[in-house]
N, C-alpha and C positions, 0 to 999 in steps of 0.2 A: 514623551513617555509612551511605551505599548500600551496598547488595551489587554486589560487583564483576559477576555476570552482570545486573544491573537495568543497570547503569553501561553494559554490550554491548549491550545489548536499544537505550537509549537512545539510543547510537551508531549503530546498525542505522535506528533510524526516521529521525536525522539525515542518513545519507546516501540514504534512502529517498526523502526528502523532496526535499532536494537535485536527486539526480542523475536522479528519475522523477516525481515529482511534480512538479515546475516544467517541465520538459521536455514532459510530458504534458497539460499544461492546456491547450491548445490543442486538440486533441484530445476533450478529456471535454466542451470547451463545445460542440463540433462534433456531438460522436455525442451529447452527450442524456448523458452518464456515464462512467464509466471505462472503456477501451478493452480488450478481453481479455489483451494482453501485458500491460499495467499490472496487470491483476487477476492474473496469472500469477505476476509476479513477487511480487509482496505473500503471495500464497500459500507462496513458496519461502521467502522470508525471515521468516516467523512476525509477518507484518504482517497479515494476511489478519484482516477486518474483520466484527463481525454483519448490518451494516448495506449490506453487498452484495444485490441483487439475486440471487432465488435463480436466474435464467439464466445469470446468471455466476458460479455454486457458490456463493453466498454463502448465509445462511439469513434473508435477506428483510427 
């Protein structure tokens, strides 16, 4: 059985996905990558990624 905070975490990427990630693909093809509110928010919600670009905090 998951643990119920995996279960939230999972939930968190779903609507991450959802509501900024499909929203913002227009966007990340435009600029060359993810737009800084997109990388903003991802940082807020504990989605924040290694594989960012370290200009936009990320570690490369």
């Amino acid at each position: 059985m998951l643990n119920l905070d995996f279960n939230a975490h999972l939930d968190r990427i779903r609507r991450f996905t959802d509501e900024e990630l499909s929203t913002g693909e227009v966007d990340m093809v435009e600029l060359g990558g993810g737009p800084p509110p997109l990388v903003d928010h991802q940082a807020k919600t504990d989605l924040f990624g290694i594989t960012l670009p370290r200009e936009w905090g990320g570690l490369g």
